[in-house]
Structure formats: structure tokens, C-alpha cells
C-alpha positions as CSV (number, residue, x, y, z in Angstrom):
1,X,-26.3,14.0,-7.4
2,X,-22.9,12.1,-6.4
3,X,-23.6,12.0,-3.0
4,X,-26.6,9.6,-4.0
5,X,-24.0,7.3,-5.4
6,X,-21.9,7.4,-2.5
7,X,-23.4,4.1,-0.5
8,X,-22.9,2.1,-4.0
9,X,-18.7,3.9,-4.6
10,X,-17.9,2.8,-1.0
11,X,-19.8,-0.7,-1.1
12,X,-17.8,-1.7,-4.6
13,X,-14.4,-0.3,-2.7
14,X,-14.9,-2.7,0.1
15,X,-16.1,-5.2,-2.5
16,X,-12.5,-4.3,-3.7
17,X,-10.9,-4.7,-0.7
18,X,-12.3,-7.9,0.1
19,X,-10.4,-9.5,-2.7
20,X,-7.0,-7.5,-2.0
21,X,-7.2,-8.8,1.8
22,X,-8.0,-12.2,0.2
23,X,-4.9,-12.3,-1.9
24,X,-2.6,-10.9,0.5
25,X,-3.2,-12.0,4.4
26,X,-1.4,-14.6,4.1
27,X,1.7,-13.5,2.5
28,X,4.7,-14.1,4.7
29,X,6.3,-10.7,2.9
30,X,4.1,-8.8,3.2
31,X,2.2,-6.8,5.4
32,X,-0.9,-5.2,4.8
33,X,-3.5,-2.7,6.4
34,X,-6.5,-4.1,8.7
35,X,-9.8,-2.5,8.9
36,X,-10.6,-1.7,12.9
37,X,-13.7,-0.3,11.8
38,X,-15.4,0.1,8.4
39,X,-13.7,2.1,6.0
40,X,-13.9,3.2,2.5
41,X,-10.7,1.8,1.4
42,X,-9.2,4.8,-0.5
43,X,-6.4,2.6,-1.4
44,X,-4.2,-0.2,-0.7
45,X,-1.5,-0.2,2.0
46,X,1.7,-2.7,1.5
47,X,4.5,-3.0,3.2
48,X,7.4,-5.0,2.6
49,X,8.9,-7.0,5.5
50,X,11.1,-10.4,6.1
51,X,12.8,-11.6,2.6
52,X,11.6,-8.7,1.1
53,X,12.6,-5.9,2.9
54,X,14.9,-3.7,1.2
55,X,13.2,-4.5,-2.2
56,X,10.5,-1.5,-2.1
57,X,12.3,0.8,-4.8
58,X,13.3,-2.3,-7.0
59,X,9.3,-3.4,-6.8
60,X,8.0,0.1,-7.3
61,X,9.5,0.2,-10.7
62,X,9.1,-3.2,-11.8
63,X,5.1,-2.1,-10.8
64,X,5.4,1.2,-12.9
65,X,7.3,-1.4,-16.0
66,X,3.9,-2.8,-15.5
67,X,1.6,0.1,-16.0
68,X,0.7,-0.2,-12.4
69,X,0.5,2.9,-10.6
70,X,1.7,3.1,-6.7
71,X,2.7,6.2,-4.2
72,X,4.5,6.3,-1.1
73,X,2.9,5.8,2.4
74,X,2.2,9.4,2.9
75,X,2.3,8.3,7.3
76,X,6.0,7.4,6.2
77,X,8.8,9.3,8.2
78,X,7.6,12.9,8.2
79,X,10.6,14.1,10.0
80,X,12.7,13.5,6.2
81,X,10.0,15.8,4.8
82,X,11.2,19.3,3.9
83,X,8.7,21.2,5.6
84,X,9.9,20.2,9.1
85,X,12.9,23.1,8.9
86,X,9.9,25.1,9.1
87,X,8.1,23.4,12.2
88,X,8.8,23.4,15.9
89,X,9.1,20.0,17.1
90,X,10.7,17.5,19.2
91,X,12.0,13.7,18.7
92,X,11.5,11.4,21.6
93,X,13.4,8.1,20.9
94,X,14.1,6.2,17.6
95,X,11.5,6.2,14.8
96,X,11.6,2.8,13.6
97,X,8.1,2.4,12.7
98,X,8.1,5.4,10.7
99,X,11.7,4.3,9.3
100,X,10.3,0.9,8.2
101,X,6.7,2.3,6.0
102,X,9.2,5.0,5.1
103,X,11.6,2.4,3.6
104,X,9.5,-0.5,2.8
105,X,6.2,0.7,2.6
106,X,3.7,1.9,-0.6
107,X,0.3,2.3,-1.5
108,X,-2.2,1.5,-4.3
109,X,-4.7,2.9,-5.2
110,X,-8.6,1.9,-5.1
111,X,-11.7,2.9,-7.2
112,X,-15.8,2.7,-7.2
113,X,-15.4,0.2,-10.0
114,X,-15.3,-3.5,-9.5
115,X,-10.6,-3.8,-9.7
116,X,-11.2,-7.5,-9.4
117,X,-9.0,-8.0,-12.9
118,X,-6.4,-5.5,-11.3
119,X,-5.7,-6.7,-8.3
120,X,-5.3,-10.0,-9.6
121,X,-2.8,-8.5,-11.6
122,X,-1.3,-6.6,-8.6
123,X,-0.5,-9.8,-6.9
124,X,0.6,-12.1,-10.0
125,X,2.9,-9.4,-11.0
126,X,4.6,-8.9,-6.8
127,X,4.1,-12.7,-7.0
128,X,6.3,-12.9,-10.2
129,X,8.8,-10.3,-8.7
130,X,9.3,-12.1,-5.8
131,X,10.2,-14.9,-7.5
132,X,12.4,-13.3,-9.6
133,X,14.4,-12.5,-6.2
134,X,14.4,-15.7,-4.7
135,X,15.0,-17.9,-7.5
């Protein structure tokens, strides 16, 4: 019976999505995921760059003050995860990529159901945070 609903969860999601790329593409602080094909947009991916870099765990709970749930980028750096003690493997070079979503990087989550008052409220309250910093 859910699977018949399926078509209409993902179509709302990237209905969703829509409005969080809208908000966000052009902040200069912020970087977010792009689609390279179509996706279901499970959730939201920000990172934090430029003037706000460094500000992820200040943000996070200023979001959480705000009843606005977020989790880590689980892609972060995997090598700080406990479980590697356990695993073979081998570091070639730096891991700055993975240092930076590690550091700066979170993600929201998305829903079948139409988030439009959400999001908005997503980007007033980063919006209001950032000004908070800068002014």
C-alpha cells in the first residue's frame, strides 16, 4: 500500500527541495548540495564556508534553541570515527574535504509533506544567526 504513494512522497520532497535550493544558492556562506541526477532529497545538506566557517557548533545549537532538528554529515571524516581501530586501511594524503563537511558541515532533514513554512523558517532563523555574528 506505501509503495503506491511513493511517486507522490518523492514528488512533494523535490517540491521541497525546490524551495530549499531557492533560498539558499545564492548564499555567499553557504554551500549546499546539487542534484547530478534526480534524487529523492532525503534531506538537506549545508555546509558552512567563507565568514562562516568555524560557526557550525555555535549554529547547530542556536537551530536546536529553535526547535529545529539537524545531524551531522554522516560523509564527514570517517577516519575520527571509532570503528576505524577496527578496520584495515590506509591514508593517502591530507583529508581536507572530509576535514571541512566534518567541521563545517550538517544536515536537515526532509519529509513527504509540503516543509514550505519550515524552510522558510530554516533560512530566517541561519539568516538571523548570521547576522547576529556580523553585526
Amino acid at each position: 500500500v506505501q509503495l503506491k504513494k511513493l511517486p507522490t512522497f518523492i514528488n512533494n520532497r523535490r517540491n521541497n527541495a525546490k524551495l530549499f535550493n531557492l533560498l539558499f544558492k545564492d548564499e555567499p556562506n553557504i554551500i549546499i548540495q546539487k542534484e547530478t541526477e534526480e534524487s529523492s532529497w532525503f534531506g538537506f545538506s549545508i555546509i558552512l564556508t567563507n565568514k562562516l566557517s568555524g560557526y557550525r557548533d555555535d549554529l547547530v545549537n542556536i537551530l536546536s534553541e529553535n526547535s529545529i532538528e539537524c545531524r551531522p554529515i554522516v560523509a564527514g571524516n570517517f577516519t575520527k570515527n571509532s570503528v576505524i581501530k577496527y578496520l584495515d586501511y590506509d591514508i593517502i594524503g591530507e583529508l581536507k574535504v572530509s576535514d571541512e563537511i566534518d567541521y563545517n558541515g550538517f544536515f536537515v532533514g526532509n519529509d513527504f509533506r509540503d516543509l514550505t513554512g519550515e524552510i522558510n523558517y530554516l533560512h530566517k532563523t541561519i539568516k538571523s544567526f548570521e547576522k547576529e555574528i556580523f553585526n
